[in-house]
GUVO-678095 format. One line per 8 residues: number of its first residue (from 0); their letters; for each residue x, y, z negated of C-alpha. Coordinates in pm, 1 decimal, always signed. Each point is the difference from the previous one (the first is absolute). Last residue first. Layout:
BEGIN
NUM) A) X:Y:Z  ...;
This chain:
BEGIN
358) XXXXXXXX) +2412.9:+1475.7:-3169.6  +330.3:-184.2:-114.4  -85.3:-85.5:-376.0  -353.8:+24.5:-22.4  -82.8:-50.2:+398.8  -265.7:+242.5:+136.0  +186.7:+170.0:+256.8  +35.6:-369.2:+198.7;
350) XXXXXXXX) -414.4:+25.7:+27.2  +33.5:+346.8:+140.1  +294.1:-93.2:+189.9  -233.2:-283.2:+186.1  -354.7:+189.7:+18.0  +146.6:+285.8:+165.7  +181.4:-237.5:+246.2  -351.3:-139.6:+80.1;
342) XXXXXXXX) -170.4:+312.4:+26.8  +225.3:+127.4:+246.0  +17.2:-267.3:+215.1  -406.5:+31.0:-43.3  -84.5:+292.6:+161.6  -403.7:-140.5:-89.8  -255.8:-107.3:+187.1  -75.1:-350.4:-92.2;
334) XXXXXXXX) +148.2:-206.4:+299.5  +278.0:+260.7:-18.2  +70.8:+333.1:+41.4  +392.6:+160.8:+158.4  -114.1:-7.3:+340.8  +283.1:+13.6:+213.8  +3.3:-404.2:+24.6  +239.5:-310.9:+79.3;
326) XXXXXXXX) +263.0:+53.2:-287.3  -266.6:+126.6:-260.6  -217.7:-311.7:+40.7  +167.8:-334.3:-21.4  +392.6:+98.1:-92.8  -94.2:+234.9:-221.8  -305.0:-151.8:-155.9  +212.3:-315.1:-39.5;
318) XXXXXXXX) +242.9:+222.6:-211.1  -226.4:+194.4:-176.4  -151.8:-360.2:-126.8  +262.7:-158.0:-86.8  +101.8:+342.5:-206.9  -323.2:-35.9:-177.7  +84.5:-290.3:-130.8  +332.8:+88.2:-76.8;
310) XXXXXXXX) -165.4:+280.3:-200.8  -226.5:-206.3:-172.9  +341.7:-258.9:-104.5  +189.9:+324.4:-117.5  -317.4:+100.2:-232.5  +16.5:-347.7:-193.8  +368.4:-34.3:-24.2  -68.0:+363.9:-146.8;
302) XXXXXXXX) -263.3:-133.4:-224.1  +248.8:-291.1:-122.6  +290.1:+252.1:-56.8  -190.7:+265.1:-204.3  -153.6:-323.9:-223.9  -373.4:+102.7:+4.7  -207.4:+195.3:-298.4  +116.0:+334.5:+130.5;
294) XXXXXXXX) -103.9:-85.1:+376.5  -326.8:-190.3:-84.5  -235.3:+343.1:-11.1  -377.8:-83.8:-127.2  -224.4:-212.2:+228.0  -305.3:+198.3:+157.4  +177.3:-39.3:+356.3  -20.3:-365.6:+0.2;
286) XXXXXXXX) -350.7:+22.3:-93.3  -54.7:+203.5:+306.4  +158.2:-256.8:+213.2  -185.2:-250.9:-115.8  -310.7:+200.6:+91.9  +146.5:+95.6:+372.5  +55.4:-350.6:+84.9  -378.7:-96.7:-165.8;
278) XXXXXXXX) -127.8:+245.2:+309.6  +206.2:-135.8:+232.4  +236.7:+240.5:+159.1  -80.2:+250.9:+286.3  -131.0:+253.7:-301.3  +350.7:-31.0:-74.9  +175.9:+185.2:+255.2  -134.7:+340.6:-89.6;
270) XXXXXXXX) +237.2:-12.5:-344.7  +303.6:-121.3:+315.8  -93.8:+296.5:+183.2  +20.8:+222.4:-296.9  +338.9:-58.4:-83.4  +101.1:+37.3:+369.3  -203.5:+311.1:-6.5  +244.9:+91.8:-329.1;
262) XXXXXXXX) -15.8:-19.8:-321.2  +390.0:-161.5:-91.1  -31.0:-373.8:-109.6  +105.4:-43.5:-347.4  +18.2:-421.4:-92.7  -229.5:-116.0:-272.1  +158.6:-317.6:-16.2  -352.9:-175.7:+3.3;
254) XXXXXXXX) -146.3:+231.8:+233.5  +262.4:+13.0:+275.8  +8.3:-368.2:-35.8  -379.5:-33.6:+59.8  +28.0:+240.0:+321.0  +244.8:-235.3:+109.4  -226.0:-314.8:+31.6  -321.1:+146.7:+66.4;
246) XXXXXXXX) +77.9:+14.2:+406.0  -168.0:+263.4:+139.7  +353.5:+133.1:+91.3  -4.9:-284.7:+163.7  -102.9:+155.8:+360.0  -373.0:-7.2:+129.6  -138.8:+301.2:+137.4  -98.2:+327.6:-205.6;
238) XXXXXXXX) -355.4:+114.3:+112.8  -142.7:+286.9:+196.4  -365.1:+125.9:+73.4  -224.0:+97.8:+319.1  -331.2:+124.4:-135.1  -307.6:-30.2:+114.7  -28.5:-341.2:-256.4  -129.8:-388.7:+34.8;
230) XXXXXXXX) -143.1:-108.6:+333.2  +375.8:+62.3:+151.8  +306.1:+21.6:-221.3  +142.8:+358.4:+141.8  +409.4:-32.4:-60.5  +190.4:+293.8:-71.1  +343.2:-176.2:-45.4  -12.4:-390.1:-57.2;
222) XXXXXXXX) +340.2:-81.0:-144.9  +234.9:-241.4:+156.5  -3.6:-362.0:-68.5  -78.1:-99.4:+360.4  +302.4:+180.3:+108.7  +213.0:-219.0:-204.9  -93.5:-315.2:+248.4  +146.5:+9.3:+364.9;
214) XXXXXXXX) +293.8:+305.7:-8.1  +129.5:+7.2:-342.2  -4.6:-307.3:-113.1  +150.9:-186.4:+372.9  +192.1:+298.2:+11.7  +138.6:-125.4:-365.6  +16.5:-354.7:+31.8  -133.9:-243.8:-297.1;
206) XXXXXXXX) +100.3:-316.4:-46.4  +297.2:+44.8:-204.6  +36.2:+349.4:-1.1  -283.3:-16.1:-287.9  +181.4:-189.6:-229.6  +154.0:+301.7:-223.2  -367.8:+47.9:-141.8  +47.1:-330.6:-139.6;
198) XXXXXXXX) +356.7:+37.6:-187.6  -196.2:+328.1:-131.9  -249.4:-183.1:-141.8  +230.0:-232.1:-177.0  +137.4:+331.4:-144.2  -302.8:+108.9:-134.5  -64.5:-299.0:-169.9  +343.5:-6.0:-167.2;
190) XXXXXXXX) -33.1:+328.9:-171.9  -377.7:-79.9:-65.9  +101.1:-269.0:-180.4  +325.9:+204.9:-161.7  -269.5:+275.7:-92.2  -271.9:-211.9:-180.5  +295.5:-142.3:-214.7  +126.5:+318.3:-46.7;
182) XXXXXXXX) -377.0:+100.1:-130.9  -73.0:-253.1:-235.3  -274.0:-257.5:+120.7  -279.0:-95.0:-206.1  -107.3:+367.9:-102.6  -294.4:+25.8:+228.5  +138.4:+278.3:+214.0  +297.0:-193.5:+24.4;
174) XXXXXXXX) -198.3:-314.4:+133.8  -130.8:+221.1:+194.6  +249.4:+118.8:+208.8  +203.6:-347.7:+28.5  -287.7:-123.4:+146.4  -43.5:+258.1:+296.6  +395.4:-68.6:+64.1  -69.7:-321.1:+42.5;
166) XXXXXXXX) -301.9:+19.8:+226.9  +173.4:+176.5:+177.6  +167.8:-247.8:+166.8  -344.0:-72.0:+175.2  +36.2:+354.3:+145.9  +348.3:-26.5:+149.8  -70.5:-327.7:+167.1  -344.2:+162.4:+124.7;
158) XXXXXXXX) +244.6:+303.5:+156.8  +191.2:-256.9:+166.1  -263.8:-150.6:+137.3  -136.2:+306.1:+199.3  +331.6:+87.7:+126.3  +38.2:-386.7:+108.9  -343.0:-30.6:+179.0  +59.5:+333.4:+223.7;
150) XXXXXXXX) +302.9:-150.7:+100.2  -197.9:-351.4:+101.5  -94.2:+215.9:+311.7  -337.3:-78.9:+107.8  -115.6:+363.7:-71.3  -265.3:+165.9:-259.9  +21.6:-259.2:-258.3  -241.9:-188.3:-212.0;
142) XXXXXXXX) -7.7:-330.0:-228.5  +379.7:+29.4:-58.2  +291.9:-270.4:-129.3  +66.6:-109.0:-319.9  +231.3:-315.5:-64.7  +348.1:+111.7:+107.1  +19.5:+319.8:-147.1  -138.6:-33.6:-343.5;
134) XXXXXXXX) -348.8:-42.6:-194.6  +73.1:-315.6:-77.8  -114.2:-315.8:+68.1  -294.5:-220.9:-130.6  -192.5:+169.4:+266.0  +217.1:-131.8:+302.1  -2.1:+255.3:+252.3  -64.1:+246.6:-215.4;
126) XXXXXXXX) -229.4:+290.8:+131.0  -5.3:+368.6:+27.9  -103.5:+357.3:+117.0  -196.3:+67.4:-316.0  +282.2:+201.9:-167.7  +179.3:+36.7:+368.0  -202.8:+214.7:+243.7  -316.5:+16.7:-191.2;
118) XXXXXXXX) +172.5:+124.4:-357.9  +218.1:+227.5:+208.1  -269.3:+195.9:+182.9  -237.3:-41.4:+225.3  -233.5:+286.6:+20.5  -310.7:+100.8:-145.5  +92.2:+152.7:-342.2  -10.7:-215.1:-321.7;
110) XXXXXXXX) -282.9:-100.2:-222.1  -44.8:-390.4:+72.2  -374.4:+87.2:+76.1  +89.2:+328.9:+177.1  +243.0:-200.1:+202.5  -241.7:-281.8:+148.6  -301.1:+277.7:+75.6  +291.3:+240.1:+204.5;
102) XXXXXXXX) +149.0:-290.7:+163.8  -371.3:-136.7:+89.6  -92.4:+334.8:+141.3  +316.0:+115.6:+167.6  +38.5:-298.1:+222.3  -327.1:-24.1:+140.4  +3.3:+384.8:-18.3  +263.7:+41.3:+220.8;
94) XXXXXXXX) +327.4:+132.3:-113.4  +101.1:+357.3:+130.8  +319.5:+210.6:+12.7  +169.9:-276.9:+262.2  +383.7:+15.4:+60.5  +55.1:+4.2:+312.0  +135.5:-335.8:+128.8  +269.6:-241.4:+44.8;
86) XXXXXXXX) -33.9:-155.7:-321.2  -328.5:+21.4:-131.4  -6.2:+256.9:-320.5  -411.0:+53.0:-39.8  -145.5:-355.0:+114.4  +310.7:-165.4:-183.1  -69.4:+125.9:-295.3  -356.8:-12.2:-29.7;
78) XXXXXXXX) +16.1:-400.4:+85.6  +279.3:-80.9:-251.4  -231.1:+182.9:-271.9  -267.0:-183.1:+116.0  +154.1:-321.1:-65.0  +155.2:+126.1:-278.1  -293.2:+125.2:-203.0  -210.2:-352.1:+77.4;
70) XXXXXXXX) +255.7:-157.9:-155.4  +45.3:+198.7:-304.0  -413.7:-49.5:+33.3  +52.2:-394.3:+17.8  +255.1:+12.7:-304.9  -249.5:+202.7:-190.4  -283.1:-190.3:+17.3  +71.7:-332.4:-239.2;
62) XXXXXXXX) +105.4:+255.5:-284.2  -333.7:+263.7:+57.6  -53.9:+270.6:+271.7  -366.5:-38.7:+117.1  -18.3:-132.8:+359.5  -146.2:+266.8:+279.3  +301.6:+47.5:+237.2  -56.9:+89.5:+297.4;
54) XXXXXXXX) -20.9:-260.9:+346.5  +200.0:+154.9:+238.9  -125.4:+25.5:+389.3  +300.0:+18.8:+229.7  -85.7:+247.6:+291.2  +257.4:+310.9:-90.7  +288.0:-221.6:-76.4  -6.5:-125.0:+366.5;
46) XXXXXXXX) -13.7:+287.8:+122.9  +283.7:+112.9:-216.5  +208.7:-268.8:+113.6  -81.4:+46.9:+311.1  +396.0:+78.9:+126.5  +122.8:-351.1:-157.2  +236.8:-32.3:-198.0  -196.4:+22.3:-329.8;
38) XXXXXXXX) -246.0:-241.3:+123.2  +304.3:-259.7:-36.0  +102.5:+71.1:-345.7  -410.4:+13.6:-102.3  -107.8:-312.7:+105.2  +46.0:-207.7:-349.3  -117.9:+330.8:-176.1  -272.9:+23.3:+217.2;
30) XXXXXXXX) -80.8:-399.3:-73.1  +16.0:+23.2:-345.6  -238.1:+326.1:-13.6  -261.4:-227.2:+146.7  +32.1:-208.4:-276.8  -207.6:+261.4:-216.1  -308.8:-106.0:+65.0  +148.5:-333.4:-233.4;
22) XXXXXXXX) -110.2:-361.5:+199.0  +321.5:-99.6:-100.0  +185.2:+175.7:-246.8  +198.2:+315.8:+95.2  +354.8:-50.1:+50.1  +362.6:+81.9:-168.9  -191.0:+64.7:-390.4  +345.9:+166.2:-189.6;
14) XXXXXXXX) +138.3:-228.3:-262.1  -152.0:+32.8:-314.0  +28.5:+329.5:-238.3  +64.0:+230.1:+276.5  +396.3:+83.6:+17.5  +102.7:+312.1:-254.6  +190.3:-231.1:-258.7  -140.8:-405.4:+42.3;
6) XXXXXXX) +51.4:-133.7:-281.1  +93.5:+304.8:-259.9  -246.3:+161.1:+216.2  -281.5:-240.3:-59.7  +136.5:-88.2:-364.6  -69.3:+433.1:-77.2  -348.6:-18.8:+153.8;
């Protein structure tokens, strides 16, 4: 497990299966995926969604059947997000059981809630154009979308930049933890890691328009609120939509430098948030959390280098949530939920508070 994620940080463990194999029952699935931007415009949609016939999943989960059921997962999960948030219509509070069923099968096998969420939309959301590439803007593109608009692409590919980055930072981690790497040498990696990252996440103006983001694709993230999932329970229920903070990445950081996040529903949101994560994210991450302290045993000025390159990180990120979201909307909750300007500058000065010499 630990050379996966030093290789490959929180991305699957090969590339990410873009097509069923022939003759597969599942193929079907290809071809609503390949349809779906176009149904979506179109006032039947629903209709439409209603009369598909979904084959469900019966394959035991092993190595050589996982990528096809991550698969699997984000077809549907495309499918059941779209039906309930179309663009240009109510918002519906009920997913057919055609569509609930097989989501709701699919999910409880990979143990996470059934909705699309970030590991769908951009942890399995991938391919290289040429596989003896990397895993980098430029040679990845997507295997689903929700609109023909090659902005929806580039937010999704930025995010698998960021994550196959990781990978670095992942490494550095546990090579500490196993004694092979001192811990100022683990922090200047991660240092410049995180900063690389950051010189990503400032890419996204470049093909990426905000009313274009915020008017034809982000509302198919949102959160489904008091949903009834047909054929499977009489009660209508809720679920977080997709947004990155189901990403594993930052969580991990937060763990390993142990920084103090005030209790708070924000606080609490983000614990609730990982139950959308993959069930070996949420393990590492645990183990992460078991480590002892680092901040006495670190150079003062090398962990606060450290801290200050989180915090611009995050501050890329308040900014573009600014000027995609807050600036065009009244409602201060995001995809998942959550007031999150608020969040997001708590998380920033409470990260900067925790500096050894200037906290």
């Amino acid at each position: 497990m630990d050379e996966f994620y030093g290789r490959r940080g929180f991305l699957p463990a090969t590339d990410p299966l873009p097509r069923f194999p022939d003759g597969s029952p599942y193929a079907i699935l290809d071809e609503i995926g390949r349809e779906l931007p176009l149904r979506l415009e179109d006032p039947e949609f629903r209709a439409w969604g209603e009369g598909l016939s979904i084959p469900r999943w019966d394959q035991p989960l092993g190595a050589t059947t996982l990528p096809e059921l991550q698969l699997y997962y984000l077809r549907l999960g495309f499918l059941a997000s779209g039906y309930i948030n179309q663009v240009g219509f109510e918002r519906s509070h009920r997913l057919p059981a055609n569509i609930a069923e097989p989501l709701i099968d699919a999910c409880r096998t990979l143990e996470r809630p059934p909705i699309l969420s970030y590991d769908g939309y951009a942890l399995y959301n991938w391919y290289r154009q040429d596989p003896n590439g990397p895993i980098a803007l430029g040679n990845i593109d997507t295997i689903q979308n929700f609109v023909s608009l090659y902005d929806e692409h580039w937010f999704v590919l930025v995010h698998v930049e960021i994550e196959a980055m990781a990978a670095g930072i992942i490494n550095a981690v546990l090579q500490y933890d196993d004694g092979t790497l001192p811990i100022d040498d683990a922090l200047v990696t991660i240092t410049e890691i995180v900063q690389d990252q950051g010189a990503v996440l400032r890419r996204i103006p470049e093909h990426m328009s905000p009313d274009l983001y915020f008017k034809t694709f982000r509302p198919y993230i949102r959160f489904f609120d008091k949903v009834l999932y047909e054929g499977k329970s009489p009660r209508c229920v809720s679920y977080r939509g997709e947004t990155g903070a189901q990403s594993s990445v930052i969580p991990l950081l937060v763990a390993f430098f142990k920084i103090p996040h005030e209790p708070n529903a924000l606080t609490r949101h983000v614990d609730d948030l990982r139950q959308y994560m993959p069930c070996p994210h949420r393990s590492l991450l645990e183990r992460v959390e078991s480590m002892p302290t680092i901040k006495e045993h670190a150079d003062p000025v090398v962990f606060d280098s450290a801290l200050e390159a989180i915090a611009d990180f995050r501050s890329i990120h308040y900014g573009w949530a600014k000027q995609y979201i807050h600036d065009r909307v009244d409602d201060p909750r995001g995809t998942g939920g959550t007031p999150y300007m608020s969040w997001l500058r708590q998380l920033i000065d409470e990260t900067l508070a925790f500096r050894a010499v200037s906290g």
